[in-house]
Gaussian input, Z-matrix of N, CA and C with variables (Angstrom, degrees):
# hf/3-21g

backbone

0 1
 N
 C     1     B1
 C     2     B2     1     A1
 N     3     B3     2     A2     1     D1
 C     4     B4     3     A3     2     D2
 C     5     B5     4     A4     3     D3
 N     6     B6     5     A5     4     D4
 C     7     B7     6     A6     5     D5
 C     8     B8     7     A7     6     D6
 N     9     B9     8     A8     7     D7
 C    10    B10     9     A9     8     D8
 C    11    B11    10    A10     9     D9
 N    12    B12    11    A11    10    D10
 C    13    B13    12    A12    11    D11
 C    14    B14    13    A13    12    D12
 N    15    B15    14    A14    13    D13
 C    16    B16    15    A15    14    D14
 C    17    B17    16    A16    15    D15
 N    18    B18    17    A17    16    D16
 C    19    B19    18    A18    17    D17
 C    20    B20    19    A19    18    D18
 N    21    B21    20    A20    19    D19
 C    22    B22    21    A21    20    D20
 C    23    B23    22    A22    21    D21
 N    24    B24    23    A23    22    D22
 C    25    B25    24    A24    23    D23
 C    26    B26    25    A25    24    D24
 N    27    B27    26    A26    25    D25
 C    28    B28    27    A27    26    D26
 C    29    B29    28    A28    27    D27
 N    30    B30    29    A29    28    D28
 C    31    B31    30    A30    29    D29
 C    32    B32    31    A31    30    D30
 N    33    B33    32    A32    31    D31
 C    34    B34    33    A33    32    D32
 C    35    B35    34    A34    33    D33
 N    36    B36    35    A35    34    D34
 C    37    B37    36    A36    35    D35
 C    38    B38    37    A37    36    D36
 N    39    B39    38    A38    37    D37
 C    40    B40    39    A39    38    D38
 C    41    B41    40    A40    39    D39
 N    42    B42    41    A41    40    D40
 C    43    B43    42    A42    41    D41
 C    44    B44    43    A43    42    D42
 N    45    B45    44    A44    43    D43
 C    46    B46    45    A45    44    D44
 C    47    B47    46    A46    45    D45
 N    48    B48    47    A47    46    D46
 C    49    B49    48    A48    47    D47
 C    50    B50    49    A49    48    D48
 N    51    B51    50    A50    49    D49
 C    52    B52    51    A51    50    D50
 C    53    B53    52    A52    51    D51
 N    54    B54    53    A53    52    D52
 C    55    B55    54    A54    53    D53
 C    56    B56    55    A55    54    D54
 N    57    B57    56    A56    55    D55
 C    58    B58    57    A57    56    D56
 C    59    B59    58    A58    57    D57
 N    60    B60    59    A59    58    D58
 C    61    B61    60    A60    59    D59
 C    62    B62    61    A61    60    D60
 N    63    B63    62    A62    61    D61
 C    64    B64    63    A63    62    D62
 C    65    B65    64    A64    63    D63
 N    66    B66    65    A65    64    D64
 C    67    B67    66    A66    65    D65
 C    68    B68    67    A67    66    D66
 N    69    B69    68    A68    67    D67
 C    70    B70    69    A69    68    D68
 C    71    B71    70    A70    69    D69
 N    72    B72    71    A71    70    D70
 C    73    B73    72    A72    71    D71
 C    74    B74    73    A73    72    D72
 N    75    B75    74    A74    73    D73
 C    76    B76    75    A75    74    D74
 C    77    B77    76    A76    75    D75
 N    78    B78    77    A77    76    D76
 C    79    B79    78    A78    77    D77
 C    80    B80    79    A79    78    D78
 N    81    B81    80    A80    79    D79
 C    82    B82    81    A81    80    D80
 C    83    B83    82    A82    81    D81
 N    84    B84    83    A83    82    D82
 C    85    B85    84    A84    83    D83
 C    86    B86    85    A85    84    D84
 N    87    B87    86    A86    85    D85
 C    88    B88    87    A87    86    D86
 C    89    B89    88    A88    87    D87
 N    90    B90    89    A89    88    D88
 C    91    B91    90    A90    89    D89
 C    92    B92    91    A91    90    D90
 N    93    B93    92    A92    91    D91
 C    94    B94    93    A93    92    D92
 C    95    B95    94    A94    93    D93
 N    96    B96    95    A95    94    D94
 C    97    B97    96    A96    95    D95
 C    98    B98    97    A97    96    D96
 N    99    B99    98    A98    97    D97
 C   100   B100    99    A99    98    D98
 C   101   B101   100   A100    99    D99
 N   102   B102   101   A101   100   D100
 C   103   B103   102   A102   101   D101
 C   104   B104   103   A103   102   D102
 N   105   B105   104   A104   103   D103
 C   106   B106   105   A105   104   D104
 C   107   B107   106   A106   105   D105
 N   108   B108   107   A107   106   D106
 C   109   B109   108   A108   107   D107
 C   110   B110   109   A109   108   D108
 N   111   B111   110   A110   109   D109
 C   112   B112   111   A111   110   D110
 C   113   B113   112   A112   111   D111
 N   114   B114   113   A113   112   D112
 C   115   B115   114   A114   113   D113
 C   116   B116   115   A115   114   D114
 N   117   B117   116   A116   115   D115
 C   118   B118   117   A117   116   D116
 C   119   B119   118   A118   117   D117
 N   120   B120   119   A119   118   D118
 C   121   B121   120   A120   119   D119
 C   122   B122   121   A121   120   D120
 N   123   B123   122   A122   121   D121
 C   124   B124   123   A123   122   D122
 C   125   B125   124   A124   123   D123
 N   126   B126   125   A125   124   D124
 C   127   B127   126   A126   125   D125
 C   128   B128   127   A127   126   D126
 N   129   B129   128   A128   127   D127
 C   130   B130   129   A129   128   D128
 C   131   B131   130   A130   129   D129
 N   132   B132   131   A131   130   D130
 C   133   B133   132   A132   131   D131
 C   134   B134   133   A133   132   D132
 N   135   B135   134   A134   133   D133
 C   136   B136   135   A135   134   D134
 C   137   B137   136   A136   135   D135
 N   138   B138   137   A137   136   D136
 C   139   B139   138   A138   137   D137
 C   140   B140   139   A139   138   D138
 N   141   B141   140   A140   139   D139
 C   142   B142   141   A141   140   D140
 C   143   B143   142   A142   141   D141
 N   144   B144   143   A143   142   D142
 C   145   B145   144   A144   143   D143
 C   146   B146   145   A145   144   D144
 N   147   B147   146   A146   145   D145
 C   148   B148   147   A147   146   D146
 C   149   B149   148   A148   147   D147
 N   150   B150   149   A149   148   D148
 C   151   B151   150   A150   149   D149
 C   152   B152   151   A151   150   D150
 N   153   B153   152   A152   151   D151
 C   154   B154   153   A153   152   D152
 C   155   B155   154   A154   153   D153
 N   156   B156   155   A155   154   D154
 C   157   B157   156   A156   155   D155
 C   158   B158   157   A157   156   D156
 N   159   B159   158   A158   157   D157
 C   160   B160   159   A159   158   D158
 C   161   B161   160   A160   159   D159
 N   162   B162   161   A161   160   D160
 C   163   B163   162   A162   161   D161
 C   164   B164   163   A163   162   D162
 N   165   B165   164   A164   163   D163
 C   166   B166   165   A165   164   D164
 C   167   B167   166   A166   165   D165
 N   168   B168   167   A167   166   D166
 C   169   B169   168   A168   167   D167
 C   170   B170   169   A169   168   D168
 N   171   B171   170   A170   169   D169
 C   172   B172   171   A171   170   D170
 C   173   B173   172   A172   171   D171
 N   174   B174   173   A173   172   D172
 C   175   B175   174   A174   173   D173
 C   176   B176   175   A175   174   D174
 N   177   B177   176   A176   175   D175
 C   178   B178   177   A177   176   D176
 C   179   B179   178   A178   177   D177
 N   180   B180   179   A179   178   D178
 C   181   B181   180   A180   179   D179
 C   182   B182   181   A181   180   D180
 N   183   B183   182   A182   181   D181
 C   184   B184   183   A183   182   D182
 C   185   B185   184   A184   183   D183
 N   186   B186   185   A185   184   D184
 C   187   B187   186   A186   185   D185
 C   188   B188   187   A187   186   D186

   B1=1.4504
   B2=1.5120
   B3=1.5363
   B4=1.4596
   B5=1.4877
   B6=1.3988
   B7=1.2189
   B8=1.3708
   B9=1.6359
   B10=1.1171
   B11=1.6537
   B12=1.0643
   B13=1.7249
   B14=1.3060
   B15=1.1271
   B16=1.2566
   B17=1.5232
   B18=1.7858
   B19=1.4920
   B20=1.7620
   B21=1.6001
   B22=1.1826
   B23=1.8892
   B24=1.2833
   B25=1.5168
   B26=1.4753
   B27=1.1060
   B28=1.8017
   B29=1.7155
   B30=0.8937
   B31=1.9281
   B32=1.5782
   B33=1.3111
   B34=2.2099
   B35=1.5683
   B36=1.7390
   B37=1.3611
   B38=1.5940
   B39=1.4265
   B40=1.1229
   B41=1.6741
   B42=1.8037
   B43=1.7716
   B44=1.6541
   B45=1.4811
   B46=1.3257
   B47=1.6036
   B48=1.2917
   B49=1.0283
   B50=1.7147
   B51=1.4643
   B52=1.3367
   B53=1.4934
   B54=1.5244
   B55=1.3804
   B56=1.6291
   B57=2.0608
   B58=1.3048
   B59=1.5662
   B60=0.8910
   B61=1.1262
   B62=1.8633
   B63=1.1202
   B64=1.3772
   B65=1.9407
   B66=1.1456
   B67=1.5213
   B68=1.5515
   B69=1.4157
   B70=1.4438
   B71=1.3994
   B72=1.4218
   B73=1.4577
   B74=1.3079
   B75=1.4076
   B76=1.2087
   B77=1.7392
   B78=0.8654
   B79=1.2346
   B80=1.3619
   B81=1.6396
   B82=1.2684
   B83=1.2241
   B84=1.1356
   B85=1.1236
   B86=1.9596
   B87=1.3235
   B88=1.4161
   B89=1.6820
   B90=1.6033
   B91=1.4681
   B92=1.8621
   B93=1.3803
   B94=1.7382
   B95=1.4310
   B96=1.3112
   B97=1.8638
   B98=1.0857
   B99=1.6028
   B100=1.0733
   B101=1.5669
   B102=1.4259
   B103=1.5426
   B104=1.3267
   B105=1.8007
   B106=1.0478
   B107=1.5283
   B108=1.6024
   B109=1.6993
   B110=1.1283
   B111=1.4718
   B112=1.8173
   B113=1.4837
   B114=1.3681
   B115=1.5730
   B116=1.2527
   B117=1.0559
   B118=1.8189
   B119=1.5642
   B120=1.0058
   B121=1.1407
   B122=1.4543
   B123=1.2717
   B124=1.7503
   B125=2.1187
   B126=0.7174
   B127=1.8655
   B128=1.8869
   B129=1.4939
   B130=1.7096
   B131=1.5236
   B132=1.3467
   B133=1.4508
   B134=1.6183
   B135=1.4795
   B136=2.1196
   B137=1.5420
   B138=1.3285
   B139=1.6628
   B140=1.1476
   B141=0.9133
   B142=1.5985
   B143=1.7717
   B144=0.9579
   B145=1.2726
   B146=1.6829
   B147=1.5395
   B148=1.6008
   B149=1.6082
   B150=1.3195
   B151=2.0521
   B152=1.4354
   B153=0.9728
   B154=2.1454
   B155=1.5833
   B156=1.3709
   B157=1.1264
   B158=1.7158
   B159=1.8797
   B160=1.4047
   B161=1.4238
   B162=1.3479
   B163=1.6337
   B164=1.3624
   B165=1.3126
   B166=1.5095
   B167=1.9771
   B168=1.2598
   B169=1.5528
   B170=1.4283
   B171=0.8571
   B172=1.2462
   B173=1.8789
   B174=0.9411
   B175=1.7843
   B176=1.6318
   B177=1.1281
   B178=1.2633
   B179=1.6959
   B180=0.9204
   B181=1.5044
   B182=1.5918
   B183=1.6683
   B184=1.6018
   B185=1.4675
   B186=1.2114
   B187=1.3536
   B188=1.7706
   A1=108.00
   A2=104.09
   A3=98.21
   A4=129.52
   A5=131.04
   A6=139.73
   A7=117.84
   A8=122.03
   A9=140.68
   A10=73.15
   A11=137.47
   A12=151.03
   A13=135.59
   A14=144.17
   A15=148.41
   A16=120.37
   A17=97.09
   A18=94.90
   A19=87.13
   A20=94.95
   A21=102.86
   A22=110.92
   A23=111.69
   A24=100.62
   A25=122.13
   A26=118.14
   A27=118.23
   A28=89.55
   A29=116.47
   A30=106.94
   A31=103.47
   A32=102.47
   A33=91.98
   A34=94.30
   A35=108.17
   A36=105.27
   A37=103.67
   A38=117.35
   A39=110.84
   A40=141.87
   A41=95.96
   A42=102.33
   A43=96.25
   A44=116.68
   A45=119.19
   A46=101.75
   A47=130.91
   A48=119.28
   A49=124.56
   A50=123.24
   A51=130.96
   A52=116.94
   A53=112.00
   A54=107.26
   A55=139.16
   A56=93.18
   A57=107.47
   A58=128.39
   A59=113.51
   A60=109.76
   A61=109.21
   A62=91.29
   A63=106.11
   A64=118.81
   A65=103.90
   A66=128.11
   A67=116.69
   A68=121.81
   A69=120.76
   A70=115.85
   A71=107.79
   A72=94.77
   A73=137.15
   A74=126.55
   A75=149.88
   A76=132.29
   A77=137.60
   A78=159.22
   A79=117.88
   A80=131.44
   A81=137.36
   A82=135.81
   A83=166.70
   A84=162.18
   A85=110.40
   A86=111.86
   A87=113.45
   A88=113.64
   A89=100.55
   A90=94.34
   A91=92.13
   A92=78.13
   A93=83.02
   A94=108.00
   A95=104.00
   A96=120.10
   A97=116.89
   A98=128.52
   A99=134.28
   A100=123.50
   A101=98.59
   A102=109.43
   A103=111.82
   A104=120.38
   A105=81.48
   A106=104.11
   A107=114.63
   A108=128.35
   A109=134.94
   A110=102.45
   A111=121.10
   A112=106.84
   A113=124.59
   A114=118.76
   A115=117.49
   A116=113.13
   A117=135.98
   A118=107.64
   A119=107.59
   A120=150.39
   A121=118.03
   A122=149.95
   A123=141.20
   A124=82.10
   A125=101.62
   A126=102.00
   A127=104.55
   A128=108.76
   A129=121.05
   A130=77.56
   A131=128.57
   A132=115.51
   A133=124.97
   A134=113.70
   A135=107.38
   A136=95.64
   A137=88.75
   A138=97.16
   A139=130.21
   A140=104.06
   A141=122.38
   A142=90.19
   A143=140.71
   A144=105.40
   A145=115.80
   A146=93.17
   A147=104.97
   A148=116.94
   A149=115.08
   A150=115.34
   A151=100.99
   A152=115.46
   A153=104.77
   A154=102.98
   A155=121.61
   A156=109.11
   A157=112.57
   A158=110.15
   A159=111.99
   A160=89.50
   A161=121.50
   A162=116.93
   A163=106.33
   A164=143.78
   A165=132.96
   A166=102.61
   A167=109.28
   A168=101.55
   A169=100.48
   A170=125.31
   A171=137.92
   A172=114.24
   A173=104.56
   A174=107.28
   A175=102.35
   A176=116.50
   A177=107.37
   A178=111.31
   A179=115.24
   A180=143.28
   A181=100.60
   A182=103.02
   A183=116.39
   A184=109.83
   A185=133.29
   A186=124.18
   A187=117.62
   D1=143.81
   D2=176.51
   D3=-49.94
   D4=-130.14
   D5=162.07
   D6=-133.90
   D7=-10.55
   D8=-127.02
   D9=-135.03
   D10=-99.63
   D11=154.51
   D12=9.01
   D13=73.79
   D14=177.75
   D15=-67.51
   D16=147.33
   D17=-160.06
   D18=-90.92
   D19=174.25
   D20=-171.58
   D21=-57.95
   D22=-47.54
   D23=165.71
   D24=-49.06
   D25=-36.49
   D26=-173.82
   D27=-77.35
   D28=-30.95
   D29=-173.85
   D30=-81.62
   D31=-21.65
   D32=-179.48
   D33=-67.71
   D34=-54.83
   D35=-144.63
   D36=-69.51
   D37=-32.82
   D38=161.04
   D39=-50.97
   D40=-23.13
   D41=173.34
   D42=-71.62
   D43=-49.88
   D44=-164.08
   D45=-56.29
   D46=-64.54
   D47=-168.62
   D48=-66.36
   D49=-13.54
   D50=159.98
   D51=-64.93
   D52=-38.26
   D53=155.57
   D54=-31.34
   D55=-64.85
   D56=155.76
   D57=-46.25
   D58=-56.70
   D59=-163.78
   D60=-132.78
   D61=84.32
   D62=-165.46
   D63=-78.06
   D64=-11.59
   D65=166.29
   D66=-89.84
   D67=0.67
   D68=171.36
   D69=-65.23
   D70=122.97
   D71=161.51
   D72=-82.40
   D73=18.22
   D74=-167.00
   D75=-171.18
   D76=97.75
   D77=-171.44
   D78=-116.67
   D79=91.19
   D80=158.06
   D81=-89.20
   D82=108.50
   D83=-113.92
   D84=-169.25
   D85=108.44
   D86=177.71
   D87=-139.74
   D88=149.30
   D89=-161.65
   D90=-105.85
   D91=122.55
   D92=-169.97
   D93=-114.16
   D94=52.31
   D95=171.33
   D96=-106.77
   D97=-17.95
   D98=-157.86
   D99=94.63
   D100=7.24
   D101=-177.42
   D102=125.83
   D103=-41.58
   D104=-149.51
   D105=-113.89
   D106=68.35
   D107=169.28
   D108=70.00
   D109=-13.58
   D110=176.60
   D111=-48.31
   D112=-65.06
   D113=167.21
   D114=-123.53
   D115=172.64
   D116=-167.20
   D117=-145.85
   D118=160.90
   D119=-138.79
   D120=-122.19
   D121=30.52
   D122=-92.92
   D123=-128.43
   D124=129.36
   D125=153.61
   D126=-146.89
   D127=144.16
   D128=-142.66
   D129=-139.65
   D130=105.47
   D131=138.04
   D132=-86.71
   D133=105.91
   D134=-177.31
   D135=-143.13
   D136=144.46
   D137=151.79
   D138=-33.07
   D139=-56.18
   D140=-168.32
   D141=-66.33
   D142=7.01
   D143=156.26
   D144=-125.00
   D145=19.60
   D146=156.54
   D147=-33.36
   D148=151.53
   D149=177.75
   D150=25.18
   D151=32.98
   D152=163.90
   D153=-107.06
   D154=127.22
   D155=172.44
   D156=-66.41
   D157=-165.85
   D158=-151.30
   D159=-80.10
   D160=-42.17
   D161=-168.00
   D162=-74.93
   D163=-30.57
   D164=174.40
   D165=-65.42
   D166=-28.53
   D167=-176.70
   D168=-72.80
   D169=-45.96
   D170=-174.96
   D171=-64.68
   D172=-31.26
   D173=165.19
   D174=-88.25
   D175=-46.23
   D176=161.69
   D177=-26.18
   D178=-97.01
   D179=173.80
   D180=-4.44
   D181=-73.33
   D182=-171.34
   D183=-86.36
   D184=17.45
   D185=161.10
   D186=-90.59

């Protein structure tokens, strides 16, 4: 796979999370299982998580 190209799991979680947070200026998404989607890899640059500490961003994220 390229480097440039996302697999179809890195492209859902990425629709889902543009949903959320649709004011991010940054959204990365990598499947760091070896392919096959079990975990990811997530980094979110937004406002919205301005003065929030790490664990409220982070429930953010997984809710």
């Amino acid at each position: 796979r390229s480097f440039t190209s996302q697999t179809d799991g890195e492209a859902r979680v990425t629709r889902v999370l543009r949903e959320k947070f649709p004011r991010a200026s940054a959204i990365k998404v990598v499947d760091i299982s070896g392919g096959c989607g079990a975990m990811y890899e997530i980094h979110i640059e937004s406002e919205e998580f301005r003065e929030k500490r790490t664990v409220q961003q982070h429930q953010m994220v997984n809710q």
